[in-house]
C-alpha positions as CSV (number, residue, x, y, z in Angstrom):
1,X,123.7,-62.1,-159.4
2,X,126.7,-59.3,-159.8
3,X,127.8,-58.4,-156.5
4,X,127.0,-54.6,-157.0
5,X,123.4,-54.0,-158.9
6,X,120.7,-51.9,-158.4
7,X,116.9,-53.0,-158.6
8,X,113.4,-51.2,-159.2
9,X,111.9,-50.7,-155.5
10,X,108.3,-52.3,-155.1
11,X,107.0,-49.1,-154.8
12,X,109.4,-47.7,-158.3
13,X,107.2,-51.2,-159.9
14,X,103.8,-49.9,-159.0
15,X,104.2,-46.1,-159.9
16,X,106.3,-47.3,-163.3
17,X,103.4,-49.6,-164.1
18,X,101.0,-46.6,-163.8
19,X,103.0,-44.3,-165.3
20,X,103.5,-46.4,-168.8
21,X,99.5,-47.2,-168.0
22,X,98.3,-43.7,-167.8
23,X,100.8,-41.9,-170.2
24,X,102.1,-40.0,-167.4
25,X,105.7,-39.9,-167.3
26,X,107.5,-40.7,-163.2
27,X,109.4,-37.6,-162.1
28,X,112.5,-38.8,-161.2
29,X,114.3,-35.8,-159.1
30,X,117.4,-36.8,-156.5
31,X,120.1,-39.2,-156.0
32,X,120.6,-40.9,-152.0
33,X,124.0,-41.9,-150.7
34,X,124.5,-44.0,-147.7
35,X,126.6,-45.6,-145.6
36,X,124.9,-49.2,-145.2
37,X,125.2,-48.7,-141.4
38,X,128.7,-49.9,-141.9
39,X,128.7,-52.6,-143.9
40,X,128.2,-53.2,-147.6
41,X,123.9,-54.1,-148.0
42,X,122.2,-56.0,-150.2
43,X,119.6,-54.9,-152.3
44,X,116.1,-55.7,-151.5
45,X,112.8,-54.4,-154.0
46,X,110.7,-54.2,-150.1
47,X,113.2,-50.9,-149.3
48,X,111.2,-47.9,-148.9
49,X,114.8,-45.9,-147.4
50,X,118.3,-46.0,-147.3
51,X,120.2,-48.4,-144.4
52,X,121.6,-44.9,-143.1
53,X,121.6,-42.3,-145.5
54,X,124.2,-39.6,-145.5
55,X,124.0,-37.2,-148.2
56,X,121.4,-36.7,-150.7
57,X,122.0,-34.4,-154.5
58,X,119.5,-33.4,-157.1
59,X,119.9,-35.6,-160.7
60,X,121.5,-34.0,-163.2
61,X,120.8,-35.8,-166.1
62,X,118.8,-39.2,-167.4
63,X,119.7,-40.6,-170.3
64,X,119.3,-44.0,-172.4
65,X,122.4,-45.6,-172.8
66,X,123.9,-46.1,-176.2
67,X,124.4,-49.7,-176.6
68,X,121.0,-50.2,-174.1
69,X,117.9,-48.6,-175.4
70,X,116.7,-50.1,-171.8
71,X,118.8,-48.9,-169.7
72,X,118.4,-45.7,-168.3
73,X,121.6,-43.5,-167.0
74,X,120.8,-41.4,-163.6
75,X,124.0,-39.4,-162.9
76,X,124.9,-37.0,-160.0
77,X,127.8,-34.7,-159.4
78,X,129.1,-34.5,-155.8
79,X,131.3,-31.4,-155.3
80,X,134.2,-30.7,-153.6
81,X,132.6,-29.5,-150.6
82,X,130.8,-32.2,-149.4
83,X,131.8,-35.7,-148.3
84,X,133.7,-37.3,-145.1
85,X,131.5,-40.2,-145.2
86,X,131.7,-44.0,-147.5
87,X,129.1,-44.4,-150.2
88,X,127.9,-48.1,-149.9
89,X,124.1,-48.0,-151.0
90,X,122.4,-45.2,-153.4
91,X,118.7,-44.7,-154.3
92,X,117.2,-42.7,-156.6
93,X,113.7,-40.8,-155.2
94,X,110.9,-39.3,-157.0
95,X,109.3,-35.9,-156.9
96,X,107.0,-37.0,-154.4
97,X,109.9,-38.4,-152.0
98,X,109.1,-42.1,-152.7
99,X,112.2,-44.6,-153.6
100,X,112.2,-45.8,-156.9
101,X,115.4,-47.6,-157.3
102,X,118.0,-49.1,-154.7
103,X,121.3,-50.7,-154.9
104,X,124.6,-51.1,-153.2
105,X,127.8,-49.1,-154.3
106,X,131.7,-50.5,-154.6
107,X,133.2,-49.2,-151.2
108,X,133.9,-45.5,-152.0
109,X,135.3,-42.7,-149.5
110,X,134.1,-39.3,-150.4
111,X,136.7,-37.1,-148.8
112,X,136.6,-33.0,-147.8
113,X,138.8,-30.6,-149.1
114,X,139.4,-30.2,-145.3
115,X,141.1,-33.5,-145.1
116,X,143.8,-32.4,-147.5
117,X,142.0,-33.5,-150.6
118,X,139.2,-33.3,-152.4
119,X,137.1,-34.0,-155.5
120,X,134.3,-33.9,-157.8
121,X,132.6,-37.3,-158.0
122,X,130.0,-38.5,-160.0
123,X,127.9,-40.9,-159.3
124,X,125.6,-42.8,-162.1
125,X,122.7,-45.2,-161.6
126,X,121.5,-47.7,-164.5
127,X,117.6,-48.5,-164.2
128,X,116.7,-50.9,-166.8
129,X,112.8,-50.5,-167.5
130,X,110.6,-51.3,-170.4
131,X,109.8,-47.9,-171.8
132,X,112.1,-44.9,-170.9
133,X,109.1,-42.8,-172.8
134,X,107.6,-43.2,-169.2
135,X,110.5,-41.4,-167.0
136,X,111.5,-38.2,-167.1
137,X,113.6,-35.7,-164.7
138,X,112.5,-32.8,-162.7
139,X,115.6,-30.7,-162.6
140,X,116.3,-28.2,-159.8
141,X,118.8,-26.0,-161.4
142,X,120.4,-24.2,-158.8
143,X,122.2,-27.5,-157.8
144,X,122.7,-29.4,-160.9
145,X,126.5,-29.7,-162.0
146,X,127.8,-30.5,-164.5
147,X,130.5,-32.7,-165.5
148,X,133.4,-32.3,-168.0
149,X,132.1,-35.0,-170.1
150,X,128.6,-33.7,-170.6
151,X,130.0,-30.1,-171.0
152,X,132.5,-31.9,-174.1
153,X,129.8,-33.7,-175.4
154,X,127.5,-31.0,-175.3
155,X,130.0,-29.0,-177.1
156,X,131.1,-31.4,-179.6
157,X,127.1,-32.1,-180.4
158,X,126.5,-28.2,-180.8
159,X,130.5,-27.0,-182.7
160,X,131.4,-30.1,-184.9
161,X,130.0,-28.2,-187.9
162,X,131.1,-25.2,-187.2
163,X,134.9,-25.1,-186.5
164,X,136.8,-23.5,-189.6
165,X,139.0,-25.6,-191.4
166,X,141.4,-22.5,-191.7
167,X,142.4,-23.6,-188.3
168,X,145.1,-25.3,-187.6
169,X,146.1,-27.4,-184.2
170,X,149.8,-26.5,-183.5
171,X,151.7,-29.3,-181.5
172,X,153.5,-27.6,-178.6
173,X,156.2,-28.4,-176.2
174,X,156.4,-32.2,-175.8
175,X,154.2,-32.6,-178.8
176,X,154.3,-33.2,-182.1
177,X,151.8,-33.6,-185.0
178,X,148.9,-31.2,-185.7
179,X,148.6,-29.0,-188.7
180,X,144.9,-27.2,-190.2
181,X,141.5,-28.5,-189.7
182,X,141.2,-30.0,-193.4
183,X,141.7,-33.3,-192.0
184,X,142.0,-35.4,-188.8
185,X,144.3,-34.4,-187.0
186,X,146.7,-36.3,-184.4
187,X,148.6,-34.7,-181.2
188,X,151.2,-37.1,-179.5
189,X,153.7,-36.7,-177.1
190,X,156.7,-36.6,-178.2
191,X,158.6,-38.7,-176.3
192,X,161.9,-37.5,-177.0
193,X,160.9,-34.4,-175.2
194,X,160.0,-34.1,-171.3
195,X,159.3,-30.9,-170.1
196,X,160.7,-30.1,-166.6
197,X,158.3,-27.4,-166.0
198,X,155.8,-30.5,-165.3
199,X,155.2,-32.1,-161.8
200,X,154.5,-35.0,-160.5
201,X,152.1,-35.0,-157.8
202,X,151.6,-37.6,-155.0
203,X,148.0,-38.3,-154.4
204,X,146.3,-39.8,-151.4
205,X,148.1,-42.2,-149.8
206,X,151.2,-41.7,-151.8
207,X,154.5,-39.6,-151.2
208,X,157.8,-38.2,-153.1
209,X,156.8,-36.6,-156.5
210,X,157.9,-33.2,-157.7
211,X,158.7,-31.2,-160.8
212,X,160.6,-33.4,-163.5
213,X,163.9,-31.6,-163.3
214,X,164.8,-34.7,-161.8
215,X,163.6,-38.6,-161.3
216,X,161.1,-38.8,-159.5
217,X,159.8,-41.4,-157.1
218,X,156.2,-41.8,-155.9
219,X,156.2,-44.4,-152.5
220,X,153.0,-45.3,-150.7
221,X,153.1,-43.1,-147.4
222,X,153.1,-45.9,-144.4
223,X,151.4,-42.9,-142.6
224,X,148.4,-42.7,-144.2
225,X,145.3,-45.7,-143.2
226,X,143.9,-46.3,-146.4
227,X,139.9,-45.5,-144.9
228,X,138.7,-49.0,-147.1
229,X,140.3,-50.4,-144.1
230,X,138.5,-52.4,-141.5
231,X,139.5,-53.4,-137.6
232,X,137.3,-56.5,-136.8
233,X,136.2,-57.4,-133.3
234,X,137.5,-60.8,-132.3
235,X,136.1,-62.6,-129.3
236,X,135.0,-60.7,-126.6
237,X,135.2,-57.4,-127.9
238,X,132.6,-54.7,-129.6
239,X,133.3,-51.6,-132.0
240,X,135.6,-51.9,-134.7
241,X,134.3,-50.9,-138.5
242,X,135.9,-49.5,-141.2
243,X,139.0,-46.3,-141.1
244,X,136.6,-43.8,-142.5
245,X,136.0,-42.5,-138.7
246,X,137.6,-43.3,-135.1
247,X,136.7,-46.9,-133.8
248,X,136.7,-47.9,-130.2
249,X,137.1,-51.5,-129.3
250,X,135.3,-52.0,-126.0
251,X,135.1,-55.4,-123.8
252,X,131.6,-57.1,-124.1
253,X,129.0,-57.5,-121.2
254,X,129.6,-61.0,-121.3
255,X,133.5,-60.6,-121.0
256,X,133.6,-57.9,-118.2
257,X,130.9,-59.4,-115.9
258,X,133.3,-62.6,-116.2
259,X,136.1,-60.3,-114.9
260,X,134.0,-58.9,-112.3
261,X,133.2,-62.3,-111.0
262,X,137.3,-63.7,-111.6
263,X,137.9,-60.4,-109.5
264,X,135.3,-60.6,-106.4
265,X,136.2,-64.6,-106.1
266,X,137.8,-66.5,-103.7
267,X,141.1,-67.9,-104.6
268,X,140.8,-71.9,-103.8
269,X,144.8,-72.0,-102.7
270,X,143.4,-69.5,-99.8
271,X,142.9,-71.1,-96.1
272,X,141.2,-70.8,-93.4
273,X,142.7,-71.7,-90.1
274,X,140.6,-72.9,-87.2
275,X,141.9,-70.8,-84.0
276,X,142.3,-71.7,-80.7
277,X,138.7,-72.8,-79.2
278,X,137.7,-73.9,-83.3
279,X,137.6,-77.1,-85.1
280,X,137.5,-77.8,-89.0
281,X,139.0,-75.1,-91.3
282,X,140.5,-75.9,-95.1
283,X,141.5,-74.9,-97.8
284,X,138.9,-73.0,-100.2
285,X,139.2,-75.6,-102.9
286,X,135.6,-76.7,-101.6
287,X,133.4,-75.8,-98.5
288,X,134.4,-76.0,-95.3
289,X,132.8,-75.4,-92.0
290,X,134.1,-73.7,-88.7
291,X,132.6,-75.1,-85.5
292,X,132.9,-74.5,-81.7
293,X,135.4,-76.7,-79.9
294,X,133.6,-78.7,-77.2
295,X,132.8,-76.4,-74.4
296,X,134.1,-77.8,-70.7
297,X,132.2,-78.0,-68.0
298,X,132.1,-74.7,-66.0
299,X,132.4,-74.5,-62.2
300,X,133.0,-72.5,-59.4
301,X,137.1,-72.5,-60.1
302,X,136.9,-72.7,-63.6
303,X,139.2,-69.9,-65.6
304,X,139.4,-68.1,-68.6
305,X,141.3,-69.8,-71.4
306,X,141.2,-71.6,-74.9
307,X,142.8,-75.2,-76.0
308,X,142.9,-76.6,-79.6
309,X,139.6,-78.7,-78.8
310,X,137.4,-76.6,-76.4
311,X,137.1,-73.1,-74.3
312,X,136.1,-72.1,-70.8
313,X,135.3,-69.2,-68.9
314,X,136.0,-67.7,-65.4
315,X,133.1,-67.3,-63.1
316,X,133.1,-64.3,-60.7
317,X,131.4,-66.3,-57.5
318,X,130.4,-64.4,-54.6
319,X,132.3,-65.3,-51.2
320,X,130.7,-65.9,-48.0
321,X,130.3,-62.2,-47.0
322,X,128.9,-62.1,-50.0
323,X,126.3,-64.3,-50.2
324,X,125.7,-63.1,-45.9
325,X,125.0,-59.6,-47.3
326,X,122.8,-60.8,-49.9
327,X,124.0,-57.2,-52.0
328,X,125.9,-58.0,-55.1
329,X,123.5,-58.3,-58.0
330,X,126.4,-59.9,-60.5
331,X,127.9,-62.7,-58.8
332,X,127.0,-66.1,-58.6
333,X,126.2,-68.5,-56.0
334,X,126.6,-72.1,-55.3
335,X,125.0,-74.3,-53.1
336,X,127.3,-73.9,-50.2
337,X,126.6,-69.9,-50.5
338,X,122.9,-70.1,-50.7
339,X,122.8,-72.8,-47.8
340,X,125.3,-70.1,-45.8
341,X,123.0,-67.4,-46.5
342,X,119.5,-68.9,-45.7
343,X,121.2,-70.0,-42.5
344,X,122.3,-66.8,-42.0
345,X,118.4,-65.5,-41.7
346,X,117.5,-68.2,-40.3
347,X,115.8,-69.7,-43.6
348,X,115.2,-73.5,-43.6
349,X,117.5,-74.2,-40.4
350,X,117.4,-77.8,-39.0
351,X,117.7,-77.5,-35.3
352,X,118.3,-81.1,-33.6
353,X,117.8,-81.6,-29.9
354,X,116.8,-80.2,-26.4
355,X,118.9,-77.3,-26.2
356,X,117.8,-75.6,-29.6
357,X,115.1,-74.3,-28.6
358,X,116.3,-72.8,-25.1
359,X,118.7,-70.8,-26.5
360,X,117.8,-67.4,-28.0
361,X,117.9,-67.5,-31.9
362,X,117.8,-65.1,-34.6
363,X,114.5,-64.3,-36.2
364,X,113.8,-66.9,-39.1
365,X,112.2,-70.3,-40.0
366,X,113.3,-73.3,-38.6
367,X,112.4,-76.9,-38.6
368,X,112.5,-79.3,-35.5
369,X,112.9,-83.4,-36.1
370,X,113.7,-84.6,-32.9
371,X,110.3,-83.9,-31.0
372,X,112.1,-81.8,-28.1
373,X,110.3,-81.7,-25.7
374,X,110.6,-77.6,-25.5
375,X,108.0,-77.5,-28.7
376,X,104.2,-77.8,-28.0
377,X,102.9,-81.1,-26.9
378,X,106.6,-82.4,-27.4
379,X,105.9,-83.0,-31.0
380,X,108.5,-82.1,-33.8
381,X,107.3,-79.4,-36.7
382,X,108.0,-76.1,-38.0
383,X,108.5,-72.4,-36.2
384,X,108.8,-68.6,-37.0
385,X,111.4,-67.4,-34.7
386,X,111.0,-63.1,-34.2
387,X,113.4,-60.8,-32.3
388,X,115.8,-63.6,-31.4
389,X,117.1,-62.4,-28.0
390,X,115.3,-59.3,-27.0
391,X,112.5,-58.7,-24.6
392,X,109.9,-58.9,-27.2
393,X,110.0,-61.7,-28.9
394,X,107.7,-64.5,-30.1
395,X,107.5,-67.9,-31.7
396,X,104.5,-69.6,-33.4
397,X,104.7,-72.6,-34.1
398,X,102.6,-75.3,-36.7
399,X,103.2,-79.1,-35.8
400,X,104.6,-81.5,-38.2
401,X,102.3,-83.8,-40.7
402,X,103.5,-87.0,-38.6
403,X,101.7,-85.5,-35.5
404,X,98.4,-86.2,-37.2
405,X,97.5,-82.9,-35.7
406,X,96.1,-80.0,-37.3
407,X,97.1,-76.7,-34.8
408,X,99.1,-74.0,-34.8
409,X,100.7,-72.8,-31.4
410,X,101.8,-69.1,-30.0
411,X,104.4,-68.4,-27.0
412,X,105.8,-64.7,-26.3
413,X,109.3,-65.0,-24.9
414,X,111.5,-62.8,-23.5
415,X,114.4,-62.2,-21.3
416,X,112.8,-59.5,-19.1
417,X,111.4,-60.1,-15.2
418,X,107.9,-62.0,-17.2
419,X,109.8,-64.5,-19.0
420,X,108.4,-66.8,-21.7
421,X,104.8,-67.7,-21.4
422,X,103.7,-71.2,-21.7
423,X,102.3,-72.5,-25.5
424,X,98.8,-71.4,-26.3
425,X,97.1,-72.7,-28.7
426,X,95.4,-70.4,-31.5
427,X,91.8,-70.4,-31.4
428,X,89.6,-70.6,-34.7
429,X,87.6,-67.3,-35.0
430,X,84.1,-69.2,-34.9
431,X,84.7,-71.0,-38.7
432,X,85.4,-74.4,-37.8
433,X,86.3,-76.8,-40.5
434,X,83.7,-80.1,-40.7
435,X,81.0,-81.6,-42.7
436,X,77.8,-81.1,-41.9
437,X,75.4,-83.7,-43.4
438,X,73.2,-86.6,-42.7
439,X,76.5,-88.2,-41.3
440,X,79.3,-85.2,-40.4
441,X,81.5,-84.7,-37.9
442,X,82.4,-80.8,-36.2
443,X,85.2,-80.1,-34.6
444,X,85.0,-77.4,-31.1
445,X,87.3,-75.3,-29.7
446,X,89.5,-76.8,-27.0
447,X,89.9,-80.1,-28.7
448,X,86.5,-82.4,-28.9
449,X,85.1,-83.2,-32.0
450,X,81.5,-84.3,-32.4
451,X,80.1,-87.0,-35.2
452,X,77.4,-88.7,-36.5
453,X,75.6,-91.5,-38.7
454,X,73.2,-93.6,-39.8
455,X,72.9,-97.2,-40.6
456,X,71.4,-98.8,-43.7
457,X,67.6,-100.5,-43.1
458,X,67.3,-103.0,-40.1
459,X,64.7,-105.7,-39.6
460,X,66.0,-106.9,-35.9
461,X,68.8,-109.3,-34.2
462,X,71.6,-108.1,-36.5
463,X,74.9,-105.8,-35.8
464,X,75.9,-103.0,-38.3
465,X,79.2,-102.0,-38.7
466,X,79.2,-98.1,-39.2
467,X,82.8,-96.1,-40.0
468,X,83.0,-92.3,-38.2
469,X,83.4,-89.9,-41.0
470,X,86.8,-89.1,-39.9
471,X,89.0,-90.6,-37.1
472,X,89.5,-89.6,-33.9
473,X,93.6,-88.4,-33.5
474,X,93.3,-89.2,-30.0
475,X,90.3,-91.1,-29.2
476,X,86.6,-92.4,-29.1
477,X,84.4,-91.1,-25.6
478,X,81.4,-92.6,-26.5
479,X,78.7,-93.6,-28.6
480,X,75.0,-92.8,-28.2
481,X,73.0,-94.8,-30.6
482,X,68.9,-94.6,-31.5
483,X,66.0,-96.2,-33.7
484,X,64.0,-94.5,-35.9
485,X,60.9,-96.3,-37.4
486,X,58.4,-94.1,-38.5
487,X,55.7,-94.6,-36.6
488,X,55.0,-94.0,-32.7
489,X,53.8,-96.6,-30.4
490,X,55.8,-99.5,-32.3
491,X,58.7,-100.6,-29.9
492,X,59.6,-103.9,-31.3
493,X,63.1,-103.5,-31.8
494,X,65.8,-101.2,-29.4
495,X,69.5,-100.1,-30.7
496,X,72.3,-101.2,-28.4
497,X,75.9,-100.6,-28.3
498,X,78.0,-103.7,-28.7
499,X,81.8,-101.7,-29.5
500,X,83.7,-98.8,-30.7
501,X,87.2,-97.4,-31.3
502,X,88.9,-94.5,-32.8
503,X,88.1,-95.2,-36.2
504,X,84.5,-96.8,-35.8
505,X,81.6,-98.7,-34.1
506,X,79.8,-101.9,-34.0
507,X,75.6,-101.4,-33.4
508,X,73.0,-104.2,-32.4
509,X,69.2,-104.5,-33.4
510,X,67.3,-106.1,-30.8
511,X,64.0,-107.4,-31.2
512,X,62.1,-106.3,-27.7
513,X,60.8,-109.5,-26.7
514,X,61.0,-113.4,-27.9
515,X,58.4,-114.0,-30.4
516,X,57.4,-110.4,-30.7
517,X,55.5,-109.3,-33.8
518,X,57.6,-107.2,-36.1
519,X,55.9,-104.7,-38.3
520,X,57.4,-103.9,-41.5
521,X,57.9,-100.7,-41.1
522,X,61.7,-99.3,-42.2
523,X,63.7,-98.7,-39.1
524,X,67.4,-97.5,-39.0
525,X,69.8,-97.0,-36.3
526,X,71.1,-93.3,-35.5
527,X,74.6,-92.7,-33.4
528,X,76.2,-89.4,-31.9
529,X,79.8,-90.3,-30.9
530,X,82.4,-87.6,-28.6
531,X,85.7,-87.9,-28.7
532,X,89.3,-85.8,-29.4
């Protein structure tokens, strides 16, 4: 197929079937230019527009063509006054605004008398259908133009019988020939003659010309862009298009976000250094990590400074004032301090020997190892020391866990004409601790401690061993045992004491006399033992 053709639309198919079906002639009344968006279309029957039309004329004439009787010749006149834009498509519409025939156009600028130059340009349309009976034109005649070779046709149809052959066709200046209208007659230039009244003029894209006085010489003007021109985008860039209007060339989104990135990245020749107190570092050619040198060990003299492998800090200790005054909320303290400070309120003191304990001390704890004989029962243990040397003092005093003992011990001291009072004892308010049970034990004020038991079932000559509930810390008095059988009037068998100790006691049931009949009743052995 040609590479410029036109074609009858789908629509131009269906209403030109109907029309040639119905005897009712299609109205055929404007011509369409366009642009093709930019680029030269093809020609597709589905079109129901133009690609981008820009300028749309009434028809002014349909005819059949001469050597065709199936073609049909649309033309339309563009004036002068309109234009500025490329004709690439055209389409003719009917006179109810439907397209009836599209095709695409040779590459044609359409230029304004503004520009410097204008013209009157037709354009003409074949449509080939089967019966040109069915088309006809609705003309709207305060736009149709027409152009010189219609007019000279028009006239030549209307005068060729009616010029008189008395006239005659006189050849002029640069002509020769002619002579009265009896027979053909021939005008030619005569080409001995060149009249230098004439000009030469240079046309679009051309310069030089003039009036033949003189040669002439027509140049193409190296100003002028020819507007069939195009600027094509290469890679990476948008715009471009023909010369017919101002084209901008732009960077794609692909190419600038690539520059974006280039710009915002790290350059791999770029380092990083590891500073003093860091490890690792690189080059950026690849990842690299930074890390912490190995910290040293921090104490009391340790100072403030940085080597290639490791840091350390100064530490602001407190002094022995300090740590005496117990004020400073910042500084901090090492064992030595705290040990100075405690001793310095008397918090946790060892005290060793006889003489410790004479002396007046500061109010504070203290602990005794050395059982002086100055503490309570000469036992070592623990003390609250209060008002150190003046006349009002006290101690109390708890003994130590190897004492077995479980008191607490008060003495006021002084300096005054009374003196120091001996070590009393602290009395229990009437709670006593114990156990209270069918074998318990009960402690009483001023020392003694009371206890009790029972033995399993006895049937006579046998000793039960029975354990005290708890031990005596200082000793065993006595122990008071007793049957209990059940029933009065039986005394076969009496309880007797055979030892005892701190800890326990060793019973006896005694059948009352030799050969004595035993009843078998249960009996068990009772005890009450006093000791300290």
């Amino acid at each position: 197929m040609a590479e410029f053709h036109t074609l009858i639309t789908q629509t131009g198919q269906a209403k030109l079937a109907a029309a040639i079906a119905n005897s009712e002639p299609l109205e055929l009344s404007a011509v369409a230019m366009g642009d093709g968006g930019g680029s030269l279309p093809t020609p597709s029957a589905a079109r129901t527009t133009l690609v981008k039309e820009v300028h749309r004329v009434g028809i002014n004439v349909i005819g059949v063509d001469s050597d065709n009787p199936h073609w049909l010749v649309i033309e339309a006149v563009l004036p002068p006054e309109v234009g500025g834009w490329m004709i690439r498509e055209v389409g003719v519409y009917d006179s109810e605004g439907d397209l009836i025939v599209y095709g695409n156009y040779p590459e044609t600028y359409k230029p304004l008398l503004s520009e410097g130059s204008g013209r009157t340009q037709t354009v003409r349309i074949i449509m080939q259908v089967s019966d040109t009976e069915a088309v006809t034109l609705t003309v709207d005649p305060s736009v149709v133009l027409a152009t010189h070779e219609y007019v000279a046709q028009q006239i030549a149809a209307q005068t060729q019988h009616l010029t008189p052959k008395s006239r005659k066709i006189q050849a002029g200046d640069g002509l020769r020939g002619g002579g009265d209208l009896t027979a053909d007659r021939t005008l030619s230039v005569d080409n001995t003659v060149v009249r230098t009244s004439r000009s030469i003029s240079a046309g679009d894209g051309l310069s030089g010309g003039g009036n033949l006085g003189a040669n002439r010489t027509l140049s193409v003007d190296n100003t002028v862009v020819r507007t069939t021109r195009t600027i094509s985008t290469g890679t990476g860039l948008t715009g471009g298009g023909s010369l017919a209007s101002n084209r901008t060339l732009s960077l794609d989104t692909a190419t600038l976000s690539k520059l974006e990135k280039a710009d915002s990245a790290v350059q791999p020749s770029r380092k990083v250094t590891a500073g003093a107190g860091l490890t690792g570092g690189g080059e950026l050619s690849g990842n690299i990590t930074i890390e912490m040198g190995t910290p040293q060990t921090l104490s009391a003299t340790s100072e403030n400074e940085t080597t290639a492998e490791g840091h350390s800090h100064e530490l602001q200790m407190a002094t022995a004032a300090q740590a005496r005054a117990g004020e400073d909320n910042e500084r901090l303290m090492t064992p030595a301090r705290v040990h100075q400070a405690f001793n310095h309120y008397g918090l946790g003191k060892t005290s060793t020997g006889s003489t410790s304990m004479d002396a007046p001390l500061a109010s504070g704890f203290y602990r005794n190892i050395a059982n002086p004989p100055q503490a309570p029962n000469g036992k070592s243990g623990s003390w609250i020391e209060h008002g150190g040397s003046t006349t009002d003092g006290f101690r109390l005093f708890a003994t130590g866990g190897y004492t077995n003992e479980d008191n607490m011990y008060f003495k006021r001291k002084g300096l005054n004409a009374y003196g120091d009072t001996e070590w009393r004892k602290i009395i229990h308010d009437g709670e006593f601790r114990g156990s209270l049970g069918v074998s318990g034990w009960q402690p009483l004020p001023g020392g003694m401690i009371l206890q009790w038991g029972v033995s399993a079932r006895v049937d006579g000559d046998e000793n039960v061993y029975l354990s005290f509930p708890v031990r005596f810390p200082n000793g065993c008095w006595g122990v008071f045992p007793a049957i209990r059988d059940g029933v009065t009037g039986h005394d076969e068998i009496f309880p007797r004491l055979i030892k005892y100790d701190a800890i326990s006691c060793t019973l006896r049931a005694e059948v009352a006399a030799p050969g004595a009949t035993i009843h078998g009743y249960d009996r068990y052995i009772h005890y009450f033992a006093i000791g300290n």
